[in-house]
C-alpha positions as CSV (number, residue, x, y, z in Angstrom):
1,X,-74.7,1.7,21.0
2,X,-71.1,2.1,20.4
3,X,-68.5,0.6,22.5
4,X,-64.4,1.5,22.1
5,X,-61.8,-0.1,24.5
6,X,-58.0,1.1,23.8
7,X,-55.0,0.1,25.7
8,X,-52.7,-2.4,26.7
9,X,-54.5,-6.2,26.7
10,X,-53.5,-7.9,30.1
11,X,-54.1,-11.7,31.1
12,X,-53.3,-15.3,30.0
13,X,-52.9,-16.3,26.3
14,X,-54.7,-19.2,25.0
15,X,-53.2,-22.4,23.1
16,X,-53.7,-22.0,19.5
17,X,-54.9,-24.7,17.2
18,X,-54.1,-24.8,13.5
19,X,-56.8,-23.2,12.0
20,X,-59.5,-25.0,10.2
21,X,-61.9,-24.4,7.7
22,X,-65.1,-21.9,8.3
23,X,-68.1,-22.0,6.6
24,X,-68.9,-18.1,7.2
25,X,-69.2,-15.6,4.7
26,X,-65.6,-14.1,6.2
27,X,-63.8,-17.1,5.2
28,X,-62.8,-15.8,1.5
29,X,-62.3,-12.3,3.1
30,X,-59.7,-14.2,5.7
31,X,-58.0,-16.4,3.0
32,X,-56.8,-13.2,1.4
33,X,-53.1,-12.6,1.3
34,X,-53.0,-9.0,1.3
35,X,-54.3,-6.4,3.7
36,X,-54.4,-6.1,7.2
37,X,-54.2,-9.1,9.9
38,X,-58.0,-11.2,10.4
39,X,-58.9,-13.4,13.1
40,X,-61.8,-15.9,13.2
41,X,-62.8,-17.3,16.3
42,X,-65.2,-18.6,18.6
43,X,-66.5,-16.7,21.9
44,X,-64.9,-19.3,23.9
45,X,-61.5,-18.1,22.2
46,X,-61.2,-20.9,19.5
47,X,-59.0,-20.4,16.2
48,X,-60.9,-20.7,13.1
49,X,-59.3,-19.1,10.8
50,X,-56.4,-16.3,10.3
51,X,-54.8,-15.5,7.1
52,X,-50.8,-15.1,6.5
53,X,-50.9,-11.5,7.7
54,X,-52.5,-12.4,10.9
55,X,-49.7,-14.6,11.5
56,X,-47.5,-12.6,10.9
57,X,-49.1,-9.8,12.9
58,X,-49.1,-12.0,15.9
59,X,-45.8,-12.9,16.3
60,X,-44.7,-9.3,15.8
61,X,-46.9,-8.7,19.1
62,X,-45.5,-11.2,21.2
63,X,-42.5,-10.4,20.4
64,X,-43.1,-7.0,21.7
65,X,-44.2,-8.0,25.3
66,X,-42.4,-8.8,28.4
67,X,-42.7,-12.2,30.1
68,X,-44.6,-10.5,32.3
69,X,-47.6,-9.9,30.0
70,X,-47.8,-12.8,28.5
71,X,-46.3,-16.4,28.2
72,X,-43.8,-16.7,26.1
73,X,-44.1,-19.6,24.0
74,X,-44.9,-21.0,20.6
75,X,-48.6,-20.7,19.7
76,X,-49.9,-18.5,22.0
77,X,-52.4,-15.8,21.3
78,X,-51.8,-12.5,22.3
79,X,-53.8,-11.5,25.6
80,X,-55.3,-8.6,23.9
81,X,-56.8,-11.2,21.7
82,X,-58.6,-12.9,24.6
83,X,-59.8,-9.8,26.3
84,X,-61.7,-8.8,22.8
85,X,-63.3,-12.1,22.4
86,X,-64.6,-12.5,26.5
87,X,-65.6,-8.6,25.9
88,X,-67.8,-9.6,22.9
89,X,-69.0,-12.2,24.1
90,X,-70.5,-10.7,27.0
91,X,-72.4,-8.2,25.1
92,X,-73.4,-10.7,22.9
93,X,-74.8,-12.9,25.5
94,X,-76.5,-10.0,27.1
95,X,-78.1,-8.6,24.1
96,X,-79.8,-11.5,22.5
97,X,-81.8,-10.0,19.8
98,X,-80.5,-6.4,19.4
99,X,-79.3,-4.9,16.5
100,X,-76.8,-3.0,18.8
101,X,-74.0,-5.9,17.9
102,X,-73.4,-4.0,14.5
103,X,-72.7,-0.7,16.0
104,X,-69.9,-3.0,18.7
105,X,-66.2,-2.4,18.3
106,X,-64.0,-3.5,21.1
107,X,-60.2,-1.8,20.6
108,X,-56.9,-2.6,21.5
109,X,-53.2,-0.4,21.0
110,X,-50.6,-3.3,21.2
111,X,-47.2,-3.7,20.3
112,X,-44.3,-1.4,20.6
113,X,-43.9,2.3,20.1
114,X,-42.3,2.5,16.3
115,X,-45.0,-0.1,14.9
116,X,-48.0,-0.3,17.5
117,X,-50.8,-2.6,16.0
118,X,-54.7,-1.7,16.5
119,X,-56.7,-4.6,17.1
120,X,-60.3,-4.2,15.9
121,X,-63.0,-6.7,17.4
122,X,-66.5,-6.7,15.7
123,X,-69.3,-9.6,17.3
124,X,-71.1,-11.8,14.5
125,X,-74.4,-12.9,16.2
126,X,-76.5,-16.1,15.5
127,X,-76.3,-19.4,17.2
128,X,-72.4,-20.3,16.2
129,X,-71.8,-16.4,17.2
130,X,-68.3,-15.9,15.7
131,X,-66.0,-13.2,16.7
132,X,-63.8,-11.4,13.9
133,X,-60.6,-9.6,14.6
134,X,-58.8,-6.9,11.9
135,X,-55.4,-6.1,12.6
136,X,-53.7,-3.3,11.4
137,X,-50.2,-1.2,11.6
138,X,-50.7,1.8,12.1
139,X,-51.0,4.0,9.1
140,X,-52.1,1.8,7.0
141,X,-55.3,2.8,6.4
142,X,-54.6,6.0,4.8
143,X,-52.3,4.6,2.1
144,X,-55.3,1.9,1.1
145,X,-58.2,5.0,1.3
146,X,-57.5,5.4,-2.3
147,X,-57.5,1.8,-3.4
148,X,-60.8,1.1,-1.5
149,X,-62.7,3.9,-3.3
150,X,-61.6,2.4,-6.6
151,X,-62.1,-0.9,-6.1
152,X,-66.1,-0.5,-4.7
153,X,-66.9,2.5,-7.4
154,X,-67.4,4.4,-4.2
155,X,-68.5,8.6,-4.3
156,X,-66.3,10.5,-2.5
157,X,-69.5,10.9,0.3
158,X,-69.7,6.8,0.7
159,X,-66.2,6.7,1.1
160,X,-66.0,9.0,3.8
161,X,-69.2,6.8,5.6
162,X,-67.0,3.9,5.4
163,X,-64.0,5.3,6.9
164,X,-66.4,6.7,9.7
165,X,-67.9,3.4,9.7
166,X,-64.5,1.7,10.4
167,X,-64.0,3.9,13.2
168,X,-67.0,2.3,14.8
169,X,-69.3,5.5,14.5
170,X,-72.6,4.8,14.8
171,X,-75.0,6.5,12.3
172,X,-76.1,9.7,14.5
173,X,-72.3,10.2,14.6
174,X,-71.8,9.9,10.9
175,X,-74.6,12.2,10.7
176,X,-73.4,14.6,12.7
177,X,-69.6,14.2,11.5
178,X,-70.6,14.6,7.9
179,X,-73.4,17.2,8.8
180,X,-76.1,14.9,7.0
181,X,-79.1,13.7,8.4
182,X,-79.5,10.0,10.0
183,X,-82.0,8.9,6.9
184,X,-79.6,10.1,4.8
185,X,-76.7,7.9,6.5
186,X,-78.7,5.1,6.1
187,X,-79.2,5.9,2.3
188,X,-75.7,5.9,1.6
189,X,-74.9,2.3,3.7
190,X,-77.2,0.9,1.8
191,X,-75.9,2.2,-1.4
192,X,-72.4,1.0,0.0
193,X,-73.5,-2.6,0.6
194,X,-75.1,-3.0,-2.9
195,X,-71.7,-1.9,-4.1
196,X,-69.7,-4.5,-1.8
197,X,-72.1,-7.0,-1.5
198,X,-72.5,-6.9,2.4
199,X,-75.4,-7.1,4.1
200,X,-73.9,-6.0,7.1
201,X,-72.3,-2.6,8.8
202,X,-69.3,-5.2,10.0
203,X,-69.2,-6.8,6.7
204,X,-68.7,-3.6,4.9
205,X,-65.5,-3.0,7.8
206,X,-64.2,-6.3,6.7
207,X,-64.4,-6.4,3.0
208,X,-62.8,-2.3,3.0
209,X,-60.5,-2.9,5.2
210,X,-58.5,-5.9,3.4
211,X,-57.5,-3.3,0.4
């Protein structure tokens, strides 16, 4: 089940509170400095982490809405933000032992025209379900292609998966994208996660994605 949202986030900002530590395997994926924005934070829309990029990333979107879409004032989170993490959530709370979580992405386009920003929301299950949020100007992704494949010994093949994968296609899409079978997807993901030490679809997003 594969779930994309884009547009505009609407609705109230939340406090922030300085972020803390997190005992999750993310945590030394968000402590990097390079890369795109990451979020940590509770369903309930708690801070747990964000790295230097993320803060930077945040301020560059409030400073592109109106007073009208959100609050303007010192440490609040974008609405788009909170709309991802009630989203997830939801599903999360609804699908209590699927796998369908790994195959969630929630979108959202903010920012302004020259540099919009694409918010990525992936759930993390379990009974402290987490949610994590990759943020990314536009563009970006195709300068660090390169630099991914290097850095993960990927084939040219499990390169392409993961780019497909961070696009939030589920694996009869990759299939059919790549014009492979579904076994055959599955081959190469696991092949992918040996190589970046994830052992899950969201993990592979997050560890690619941060360049």
């Amino acid at each position: 089940m594969n779930k994309e949202r884009h547009g505009q986030g609407t609705g109230e900002g939340v406090i922030m509170k300085p972020p803390v530590e997190f005992s999750h395997d993310f945590n030394g994926i968000a402590d990097l400095r390079g890369g795109p924005g990451l979020l940590i934070l509770s369903t309930d829309h708690r801070l747990l982490h964000m790295n230097r990029r993320g803060w930077e990333l945040i301020r560059q979107i409030n400073d592109s809405q109106t007073v009208t879409e959100t609050v303007k004032a010192g440490g609040l989170l974008p609405p788009a933000v909170t709309e991802i993490c009630t989203e997830i959530h939801t599903f999360l709370k609804t699908q209590r032992g699927s796998k369908d979580w790994e195959q969630l992405e929630v979108r959202r386009l903010v920012g302004d025209s020259k540099r919009p920003i694409l918010l990525r929301g992936f759930g993390l299950p379990g009974s402290d379900s987490r949610v994590l949020i990759v943020m990314e100007v536009m563009g970006r992704r195709e300068r660090v292609a390169q630099q991914i494949q290097e850095r993960f010994q990927l084939t040219n093949r499990e390169q392409t998966v993961v780019q497909n994968l961070a696009k939030g296609f589920t694996n009869k899409e990759i299939a059919s994208a790549l014009g492979i079978t579904e076994p055959t997807v599955k081959a190469h993901i696991k092949h992918i996660m040996e190589k970046t030490k994830c052992s899950t679809r969201t993990a592979i997003v997050a560890q690619a994605l941060h360049g």
